[in-house]
DSSP file (Angstrom, degrees, kcal/mol; ACC not computed):
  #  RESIDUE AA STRUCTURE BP1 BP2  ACC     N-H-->O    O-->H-N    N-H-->O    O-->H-N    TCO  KAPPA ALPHA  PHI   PSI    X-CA   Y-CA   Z-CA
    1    1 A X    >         0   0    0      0, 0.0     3,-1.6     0, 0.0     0, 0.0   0.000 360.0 360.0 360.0 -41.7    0.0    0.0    0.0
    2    2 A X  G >   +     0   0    0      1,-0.3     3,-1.9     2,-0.2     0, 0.0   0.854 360.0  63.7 -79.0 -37.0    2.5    2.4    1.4
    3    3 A X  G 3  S+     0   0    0      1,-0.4    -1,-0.3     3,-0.1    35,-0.0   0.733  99.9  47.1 -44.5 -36.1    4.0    1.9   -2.7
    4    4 A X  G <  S+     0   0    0     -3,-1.6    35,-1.6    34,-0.1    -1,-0.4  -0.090  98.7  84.0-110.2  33.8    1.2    3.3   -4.4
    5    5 A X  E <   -a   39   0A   0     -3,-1.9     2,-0.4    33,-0.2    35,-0.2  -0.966  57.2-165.5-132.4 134.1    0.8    6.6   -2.1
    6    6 A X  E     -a   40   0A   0     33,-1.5    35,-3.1    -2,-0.4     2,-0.2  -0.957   5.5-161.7-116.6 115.9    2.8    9.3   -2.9
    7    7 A X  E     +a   41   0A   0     -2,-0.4     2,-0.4    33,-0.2    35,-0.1  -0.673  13.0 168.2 -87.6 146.5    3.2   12.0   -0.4
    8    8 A X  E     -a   42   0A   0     33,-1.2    35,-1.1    -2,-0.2     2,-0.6  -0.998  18.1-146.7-153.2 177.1    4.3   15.3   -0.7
    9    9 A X    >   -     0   0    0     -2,-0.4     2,-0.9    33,-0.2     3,-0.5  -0.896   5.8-154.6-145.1 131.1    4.6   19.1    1.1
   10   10 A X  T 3  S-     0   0    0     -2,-0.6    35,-2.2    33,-0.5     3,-0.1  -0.802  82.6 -26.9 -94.3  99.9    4.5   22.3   -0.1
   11   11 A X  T 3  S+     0   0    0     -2,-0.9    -1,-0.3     1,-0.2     2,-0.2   0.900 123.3  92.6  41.9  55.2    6.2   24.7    2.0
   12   12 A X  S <  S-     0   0    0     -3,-0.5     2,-1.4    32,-0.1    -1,-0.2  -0.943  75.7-128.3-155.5 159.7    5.5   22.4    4.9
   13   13 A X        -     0   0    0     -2,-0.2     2,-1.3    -3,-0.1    -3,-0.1  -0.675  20.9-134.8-104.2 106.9    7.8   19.7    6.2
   14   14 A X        -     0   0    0     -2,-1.4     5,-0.2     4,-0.1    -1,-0.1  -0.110  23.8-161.6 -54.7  76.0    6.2   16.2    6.6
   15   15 A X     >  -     0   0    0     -2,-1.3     4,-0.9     1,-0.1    -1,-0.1   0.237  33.9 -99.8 -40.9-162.0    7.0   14.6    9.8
   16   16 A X  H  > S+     0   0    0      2,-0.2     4,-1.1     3,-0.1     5,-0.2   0.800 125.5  49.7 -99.9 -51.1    6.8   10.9   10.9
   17   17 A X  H  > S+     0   0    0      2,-0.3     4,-2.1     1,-0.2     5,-0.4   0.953 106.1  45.3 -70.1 -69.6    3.8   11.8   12.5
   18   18 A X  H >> S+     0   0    0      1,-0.3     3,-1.8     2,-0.2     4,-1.6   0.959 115.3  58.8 -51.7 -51.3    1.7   13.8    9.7
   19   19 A X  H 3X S+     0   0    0     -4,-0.9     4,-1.5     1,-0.3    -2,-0.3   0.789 111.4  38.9 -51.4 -23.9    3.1   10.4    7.4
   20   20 A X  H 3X S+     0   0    0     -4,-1.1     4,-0.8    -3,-0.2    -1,-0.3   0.581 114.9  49.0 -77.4 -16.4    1.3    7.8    9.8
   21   21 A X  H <X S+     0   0    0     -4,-2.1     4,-0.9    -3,-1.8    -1,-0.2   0.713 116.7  41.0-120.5 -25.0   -1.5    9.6   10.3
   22   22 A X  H  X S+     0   0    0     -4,-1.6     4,-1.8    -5,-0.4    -2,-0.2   0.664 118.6  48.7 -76.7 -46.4   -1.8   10.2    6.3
   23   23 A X  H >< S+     0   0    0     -4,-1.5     3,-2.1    -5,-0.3    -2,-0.2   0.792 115.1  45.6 -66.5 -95.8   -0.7    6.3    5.6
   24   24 A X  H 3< S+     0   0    0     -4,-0.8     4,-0.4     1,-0.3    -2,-0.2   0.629 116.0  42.4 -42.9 -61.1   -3.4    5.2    8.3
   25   25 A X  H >X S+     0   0    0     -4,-0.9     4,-0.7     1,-0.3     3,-0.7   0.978 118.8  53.5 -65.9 -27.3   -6.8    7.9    6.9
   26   26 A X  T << S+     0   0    0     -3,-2.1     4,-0.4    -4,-1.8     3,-0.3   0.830  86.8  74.1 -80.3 -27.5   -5.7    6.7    3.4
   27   27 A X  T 3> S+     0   0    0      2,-0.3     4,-2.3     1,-0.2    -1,-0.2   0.362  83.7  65.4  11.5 -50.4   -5.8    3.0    4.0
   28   28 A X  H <> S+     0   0    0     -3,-0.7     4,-1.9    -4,-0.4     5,-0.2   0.967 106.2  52.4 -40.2 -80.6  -10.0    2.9    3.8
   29   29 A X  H  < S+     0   0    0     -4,-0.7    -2,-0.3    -3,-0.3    -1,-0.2   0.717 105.0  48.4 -42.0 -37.8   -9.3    3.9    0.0
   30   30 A X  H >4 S+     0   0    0     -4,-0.4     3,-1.6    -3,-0.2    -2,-0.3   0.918 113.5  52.7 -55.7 -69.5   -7.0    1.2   -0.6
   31   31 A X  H 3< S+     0   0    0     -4,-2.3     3,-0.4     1,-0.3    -2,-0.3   0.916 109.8  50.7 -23.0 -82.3   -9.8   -1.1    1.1
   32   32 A X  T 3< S+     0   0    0     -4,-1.9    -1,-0.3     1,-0.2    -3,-0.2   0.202 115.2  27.6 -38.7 -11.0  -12.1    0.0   -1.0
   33   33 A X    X   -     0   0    0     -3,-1.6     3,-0.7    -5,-0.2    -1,-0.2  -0.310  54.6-171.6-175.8  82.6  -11.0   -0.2   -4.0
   34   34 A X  T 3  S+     0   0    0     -3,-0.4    -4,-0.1     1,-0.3    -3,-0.1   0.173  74.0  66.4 -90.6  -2.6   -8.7   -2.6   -4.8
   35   35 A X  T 3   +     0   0    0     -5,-0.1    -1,-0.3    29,-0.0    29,-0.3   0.181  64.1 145.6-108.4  31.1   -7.6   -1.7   -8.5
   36   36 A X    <   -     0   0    0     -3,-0.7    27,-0.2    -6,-0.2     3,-0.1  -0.503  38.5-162.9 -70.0 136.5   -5.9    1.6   -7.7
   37   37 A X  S    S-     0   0    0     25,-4.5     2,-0.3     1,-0.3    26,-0.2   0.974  71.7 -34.3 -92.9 -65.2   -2.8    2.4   -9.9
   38   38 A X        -     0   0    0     24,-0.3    24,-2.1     2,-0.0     2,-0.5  -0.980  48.1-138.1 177.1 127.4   -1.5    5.3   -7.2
   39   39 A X  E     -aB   5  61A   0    -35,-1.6   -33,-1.5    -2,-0.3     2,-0.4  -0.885  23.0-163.5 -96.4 107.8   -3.0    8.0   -4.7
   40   40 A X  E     -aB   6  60A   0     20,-1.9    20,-2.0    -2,-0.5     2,-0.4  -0.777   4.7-169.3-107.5 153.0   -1.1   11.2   -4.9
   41   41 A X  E     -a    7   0A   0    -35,-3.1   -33,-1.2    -2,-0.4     2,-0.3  -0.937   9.6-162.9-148.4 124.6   -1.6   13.4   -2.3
   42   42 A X  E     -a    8   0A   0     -2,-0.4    16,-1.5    16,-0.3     2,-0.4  -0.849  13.7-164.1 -99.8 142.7   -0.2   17.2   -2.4
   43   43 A X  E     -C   57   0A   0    -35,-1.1   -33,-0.5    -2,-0.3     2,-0.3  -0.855  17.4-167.8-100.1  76.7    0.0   19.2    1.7
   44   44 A X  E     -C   56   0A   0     12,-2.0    12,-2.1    -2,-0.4     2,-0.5  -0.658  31.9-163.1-115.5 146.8    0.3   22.5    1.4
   45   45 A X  E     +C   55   0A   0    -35,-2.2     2,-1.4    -2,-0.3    10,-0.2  -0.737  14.6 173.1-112.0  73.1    1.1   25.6    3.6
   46   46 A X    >   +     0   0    0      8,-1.4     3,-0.8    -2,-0.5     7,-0.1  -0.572   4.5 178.0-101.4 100.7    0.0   28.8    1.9
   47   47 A X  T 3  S+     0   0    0     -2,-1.4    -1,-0.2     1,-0.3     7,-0.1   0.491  75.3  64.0 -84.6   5.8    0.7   31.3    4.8
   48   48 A X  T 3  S+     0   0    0      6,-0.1    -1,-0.3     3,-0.0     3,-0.1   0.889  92.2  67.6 -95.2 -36.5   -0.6   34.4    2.1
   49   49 A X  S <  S-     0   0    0     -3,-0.8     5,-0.1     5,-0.2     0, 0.0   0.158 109.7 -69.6 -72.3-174.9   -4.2   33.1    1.8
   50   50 A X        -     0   0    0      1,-0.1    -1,-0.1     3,-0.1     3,-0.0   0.025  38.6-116.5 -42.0 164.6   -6.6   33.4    5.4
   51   51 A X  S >  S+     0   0    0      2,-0.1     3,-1.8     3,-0.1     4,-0.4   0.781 116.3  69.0 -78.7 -35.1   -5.9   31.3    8.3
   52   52 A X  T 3  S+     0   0    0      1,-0.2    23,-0.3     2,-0.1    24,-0.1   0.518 118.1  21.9 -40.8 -38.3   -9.3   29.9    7.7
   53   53 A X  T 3  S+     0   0    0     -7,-0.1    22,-0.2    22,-0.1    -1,-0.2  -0.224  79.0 125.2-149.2  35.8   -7.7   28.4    4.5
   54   54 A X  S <  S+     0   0    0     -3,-1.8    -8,-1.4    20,-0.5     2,-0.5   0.992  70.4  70.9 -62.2 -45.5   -3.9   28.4    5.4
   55   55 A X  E     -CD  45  74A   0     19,-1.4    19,-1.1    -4,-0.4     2,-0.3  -0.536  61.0-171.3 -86.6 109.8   -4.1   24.4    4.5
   56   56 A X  E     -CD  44  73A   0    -12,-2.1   -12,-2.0    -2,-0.5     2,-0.5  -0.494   7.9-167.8 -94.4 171.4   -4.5   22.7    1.4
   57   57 A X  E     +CD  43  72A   0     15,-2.9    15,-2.1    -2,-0.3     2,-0.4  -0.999  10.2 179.1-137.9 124.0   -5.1   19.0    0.7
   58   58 A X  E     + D   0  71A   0    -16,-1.5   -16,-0.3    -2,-0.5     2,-0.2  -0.780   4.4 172.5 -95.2 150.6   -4.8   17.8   -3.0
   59   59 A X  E     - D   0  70A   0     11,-1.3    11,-2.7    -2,-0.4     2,-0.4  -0.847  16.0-167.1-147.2 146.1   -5.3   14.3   -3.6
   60   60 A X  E     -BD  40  69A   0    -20,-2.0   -20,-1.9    -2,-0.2     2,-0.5  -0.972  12.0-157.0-127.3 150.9   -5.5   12.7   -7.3
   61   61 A X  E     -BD  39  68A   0      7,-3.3     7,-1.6    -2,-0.4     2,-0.7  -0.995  16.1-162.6-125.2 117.2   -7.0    8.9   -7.1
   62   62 A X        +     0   0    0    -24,-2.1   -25,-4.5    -2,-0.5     2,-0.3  -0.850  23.8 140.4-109.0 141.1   -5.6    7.1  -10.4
   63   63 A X        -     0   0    0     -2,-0.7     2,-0.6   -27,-0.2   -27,-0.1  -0.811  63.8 -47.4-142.9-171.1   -7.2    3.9  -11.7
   64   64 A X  S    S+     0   0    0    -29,-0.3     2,-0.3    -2,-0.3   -29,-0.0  -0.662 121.4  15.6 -67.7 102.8   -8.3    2.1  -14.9
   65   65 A X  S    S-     0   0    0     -2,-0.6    -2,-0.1     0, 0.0     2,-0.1  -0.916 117.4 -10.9 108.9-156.6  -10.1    5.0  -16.4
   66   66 A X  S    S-     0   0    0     -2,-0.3     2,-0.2    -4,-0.1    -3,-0.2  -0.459  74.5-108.8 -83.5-171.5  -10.0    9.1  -15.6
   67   67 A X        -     0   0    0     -5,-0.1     2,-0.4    -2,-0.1    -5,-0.2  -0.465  22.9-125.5-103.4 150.9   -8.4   10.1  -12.7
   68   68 A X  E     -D   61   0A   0     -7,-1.6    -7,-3.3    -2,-0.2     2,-0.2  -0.874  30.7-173.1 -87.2 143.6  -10.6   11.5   -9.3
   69   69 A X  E     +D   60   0A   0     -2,-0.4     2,-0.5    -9,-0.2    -9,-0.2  -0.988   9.6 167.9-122.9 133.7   -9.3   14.9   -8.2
   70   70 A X  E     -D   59   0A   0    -11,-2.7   -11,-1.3    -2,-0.2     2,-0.3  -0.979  16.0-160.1-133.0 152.6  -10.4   16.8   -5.1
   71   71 A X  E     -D   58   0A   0     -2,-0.5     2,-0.3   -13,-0.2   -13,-0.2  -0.980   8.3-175.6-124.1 140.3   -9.1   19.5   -3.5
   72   72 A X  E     -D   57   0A   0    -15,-2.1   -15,-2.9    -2,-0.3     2,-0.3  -0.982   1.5-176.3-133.4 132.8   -9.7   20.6    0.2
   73   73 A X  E     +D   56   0A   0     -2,-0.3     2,-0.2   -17,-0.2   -17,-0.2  -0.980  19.0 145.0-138.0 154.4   -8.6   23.9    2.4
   74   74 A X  E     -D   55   0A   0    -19,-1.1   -19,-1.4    -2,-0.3   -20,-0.5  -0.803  61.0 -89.9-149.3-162.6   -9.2   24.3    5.7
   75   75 A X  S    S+     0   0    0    -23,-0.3     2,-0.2    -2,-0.2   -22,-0.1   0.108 103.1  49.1-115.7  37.9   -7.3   26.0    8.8
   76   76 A X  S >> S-     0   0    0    -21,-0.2     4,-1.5   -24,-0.1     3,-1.0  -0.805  74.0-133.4-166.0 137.5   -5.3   22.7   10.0
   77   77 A X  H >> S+     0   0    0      1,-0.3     4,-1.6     2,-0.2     3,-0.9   0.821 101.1  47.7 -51.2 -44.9   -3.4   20.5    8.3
   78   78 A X  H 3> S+     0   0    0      1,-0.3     4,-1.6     2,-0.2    -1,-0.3   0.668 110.1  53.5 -84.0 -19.5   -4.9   17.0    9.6
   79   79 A X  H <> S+     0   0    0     -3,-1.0     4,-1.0     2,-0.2    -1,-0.3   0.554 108.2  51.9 -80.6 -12.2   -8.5   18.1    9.1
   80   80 A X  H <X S+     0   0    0     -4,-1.5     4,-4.4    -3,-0.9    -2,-0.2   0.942 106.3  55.3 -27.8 -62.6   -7.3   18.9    5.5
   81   81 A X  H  X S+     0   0    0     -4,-1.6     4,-2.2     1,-0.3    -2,-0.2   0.943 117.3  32.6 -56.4 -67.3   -6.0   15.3    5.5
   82   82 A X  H  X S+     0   0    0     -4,-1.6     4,-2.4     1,-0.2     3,-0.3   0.859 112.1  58.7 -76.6 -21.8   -9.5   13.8    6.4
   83   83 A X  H  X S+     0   0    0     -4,-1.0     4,-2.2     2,-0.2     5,-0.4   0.962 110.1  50.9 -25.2 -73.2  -11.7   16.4    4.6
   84   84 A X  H  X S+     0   0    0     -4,-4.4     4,-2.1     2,-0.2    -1,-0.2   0.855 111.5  43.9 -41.1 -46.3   -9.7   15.1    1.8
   85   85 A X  H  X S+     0   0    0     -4,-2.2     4,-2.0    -3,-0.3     5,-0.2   0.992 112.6  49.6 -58.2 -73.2  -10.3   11.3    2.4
   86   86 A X  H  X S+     0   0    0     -4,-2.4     4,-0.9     2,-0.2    -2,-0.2   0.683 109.8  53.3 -54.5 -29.2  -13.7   11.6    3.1
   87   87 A X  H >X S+     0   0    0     -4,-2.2     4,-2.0     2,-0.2     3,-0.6   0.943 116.3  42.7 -47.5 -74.0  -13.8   13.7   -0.4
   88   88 A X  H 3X S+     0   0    0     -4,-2.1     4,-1.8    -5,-0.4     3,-0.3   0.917 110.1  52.6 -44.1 -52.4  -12.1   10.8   -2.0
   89   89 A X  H 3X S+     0   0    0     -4,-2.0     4,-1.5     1,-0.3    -1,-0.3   0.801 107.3  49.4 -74.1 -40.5  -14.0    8.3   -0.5
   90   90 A X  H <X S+     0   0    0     -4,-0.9     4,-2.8    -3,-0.6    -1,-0.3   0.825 109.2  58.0 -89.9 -35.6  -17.5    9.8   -1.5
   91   91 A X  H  < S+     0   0    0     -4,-2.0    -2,-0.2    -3,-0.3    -1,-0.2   0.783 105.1  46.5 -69.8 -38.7  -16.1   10.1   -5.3
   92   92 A X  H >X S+     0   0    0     -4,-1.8     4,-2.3     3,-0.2     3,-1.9   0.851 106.7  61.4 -72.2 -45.5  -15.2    6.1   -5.8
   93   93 A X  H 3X S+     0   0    0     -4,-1.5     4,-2.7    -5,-0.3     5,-0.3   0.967 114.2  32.5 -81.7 -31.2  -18.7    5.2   -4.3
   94   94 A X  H 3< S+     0   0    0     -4,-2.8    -1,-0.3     1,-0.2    -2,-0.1   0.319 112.3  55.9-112.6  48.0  -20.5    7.2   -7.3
   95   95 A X  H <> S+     0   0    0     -3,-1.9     4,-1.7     2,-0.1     5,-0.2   0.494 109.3  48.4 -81.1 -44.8  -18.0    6.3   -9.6
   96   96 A X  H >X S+     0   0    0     -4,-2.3     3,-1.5     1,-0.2     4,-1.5   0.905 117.1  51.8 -25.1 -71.7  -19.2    2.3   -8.1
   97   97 A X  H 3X S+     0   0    0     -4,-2.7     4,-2.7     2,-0.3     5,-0.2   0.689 109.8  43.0 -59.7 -43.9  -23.0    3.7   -8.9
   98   98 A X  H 3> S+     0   0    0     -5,-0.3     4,-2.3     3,-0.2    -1,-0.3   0.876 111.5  46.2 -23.7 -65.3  -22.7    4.6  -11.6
   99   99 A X  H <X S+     0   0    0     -4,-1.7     4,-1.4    -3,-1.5    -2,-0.3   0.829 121.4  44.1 -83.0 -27.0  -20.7    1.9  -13.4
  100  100 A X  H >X S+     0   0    0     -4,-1.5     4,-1.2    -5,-0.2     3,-0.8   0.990 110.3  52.4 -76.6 -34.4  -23.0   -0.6  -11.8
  101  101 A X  H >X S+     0   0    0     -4,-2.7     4,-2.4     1,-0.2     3,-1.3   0.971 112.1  57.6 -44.2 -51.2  -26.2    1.6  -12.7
  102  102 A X  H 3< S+     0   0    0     -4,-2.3     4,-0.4     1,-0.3    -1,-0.2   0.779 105.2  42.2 -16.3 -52.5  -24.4    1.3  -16.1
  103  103 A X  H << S+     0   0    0     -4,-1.4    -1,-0.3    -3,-0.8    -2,-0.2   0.570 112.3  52.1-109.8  14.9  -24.4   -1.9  -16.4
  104  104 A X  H <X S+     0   0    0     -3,-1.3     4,-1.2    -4,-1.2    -2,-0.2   0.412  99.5  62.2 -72.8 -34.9  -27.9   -2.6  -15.1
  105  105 A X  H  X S+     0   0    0     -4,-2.4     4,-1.0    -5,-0.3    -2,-0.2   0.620 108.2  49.8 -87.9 -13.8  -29.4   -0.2  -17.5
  106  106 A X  H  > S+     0   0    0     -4,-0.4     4,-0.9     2,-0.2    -2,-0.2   0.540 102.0  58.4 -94.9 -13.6  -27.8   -2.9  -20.4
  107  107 A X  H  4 S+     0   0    0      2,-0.2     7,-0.2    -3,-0.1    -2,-0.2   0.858 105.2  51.0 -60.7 -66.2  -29.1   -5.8  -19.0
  108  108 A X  H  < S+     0   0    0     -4,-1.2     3,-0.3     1,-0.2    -2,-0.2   0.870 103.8  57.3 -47.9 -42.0  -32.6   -4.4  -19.3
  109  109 A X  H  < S+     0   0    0     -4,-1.0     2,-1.3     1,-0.3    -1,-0.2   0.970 107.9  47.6 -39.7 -73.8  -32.3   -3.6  -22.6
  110  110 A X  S >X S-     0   0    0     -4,-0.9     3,-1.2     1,-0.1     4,-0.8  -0.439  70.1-177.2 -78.3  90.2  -31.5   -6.8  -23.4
  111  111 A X  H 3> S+     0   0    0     -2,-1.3     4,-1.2    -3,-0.3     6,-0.2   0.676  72.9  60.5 -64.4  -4.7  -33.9   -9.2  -21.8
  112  112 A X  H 34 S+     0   0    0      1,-0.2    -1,-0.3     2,-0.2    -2,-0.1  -0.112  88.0  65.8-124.2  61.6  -32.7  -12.2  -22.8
  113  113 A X  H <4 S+     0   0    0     -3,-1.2    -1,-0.2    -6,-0.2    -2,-0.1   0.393  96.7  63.0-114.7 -23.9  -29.3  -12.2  -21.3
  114  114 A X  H  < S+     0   0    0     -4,-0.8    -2,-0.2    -7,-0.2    -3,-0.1   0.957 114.4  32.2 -17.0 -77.4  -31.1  -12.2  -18.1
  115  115 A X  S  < S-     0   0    0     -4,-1.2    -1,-0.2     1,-0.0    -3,-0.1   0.424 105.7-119.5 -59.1 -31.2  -32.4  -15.4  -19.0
  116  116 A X        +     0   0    0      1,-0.3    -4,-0.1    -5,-0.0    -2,-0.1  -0.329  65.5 142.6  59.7 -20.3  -29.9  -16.6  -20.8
  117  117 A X              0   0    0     -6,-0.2    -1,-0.3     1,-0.2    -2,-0.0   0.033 360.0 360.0 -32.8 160.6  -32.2  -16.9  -23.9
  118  118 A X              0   0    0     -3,-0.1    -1,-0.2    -5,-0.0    -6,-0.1   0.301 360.0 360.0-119.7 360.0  -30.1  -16.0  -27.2
């Protein structure tokens, strides 16, 4: 797991801590969805903007298809982090709903694959 996440921080320095605590919220996403090519995930300290919205959270989810991207700002880094997860997390279940609505709406067409009938 730890292979396919790439961390990185932007004018902030990434402890031991903020990585565990980033390996550990991203983990659920890994769970979930077990053909992910690589979770990149950007940290960023932009001390010009508010306080409100000093922190940002990038994250790009790639898999077999387009890419998710979310972005998240807040005023602390680790409620970036899960703001961001939870972001992610909500974007793979209706990419799921979709593709299965998808492939549900192609069954019906064709009733007799149901059935097996030819």
């Amino acid at each position: 797991m730890t292979d396919k996440l790439l961390l990185r921080g932007v004018h902030l320095d990434l402890t031991q801590a903020l990585r565990d605590i980033v390996a550990e919220k991203t983990g659920r996403l890994f769970r979930h969805e077990t053909d992910l090519v690589r979770l990149r995930l950007d940290l960023e300290h932009d001390r010009t903007k508010s306080p409100m919205q000093a922190f940002v959270a990038r994250g790009r989810l790639e898999l077999h298809g387009p890419d998710l991207v979310a972005s998240v700002a807040s005023e602390d880094c680790y409620k970036s982090v899960d703001l961001l997860v939870d972001k992610l997390d909500a974007l793979l279940r209706r990419r799921h709903q979709k593709r299965v609505a998808t492939r549900n709406d192609r069954r019906r067409q064709k009733p007799g694959i149901l059935h097996g009938e030819k």
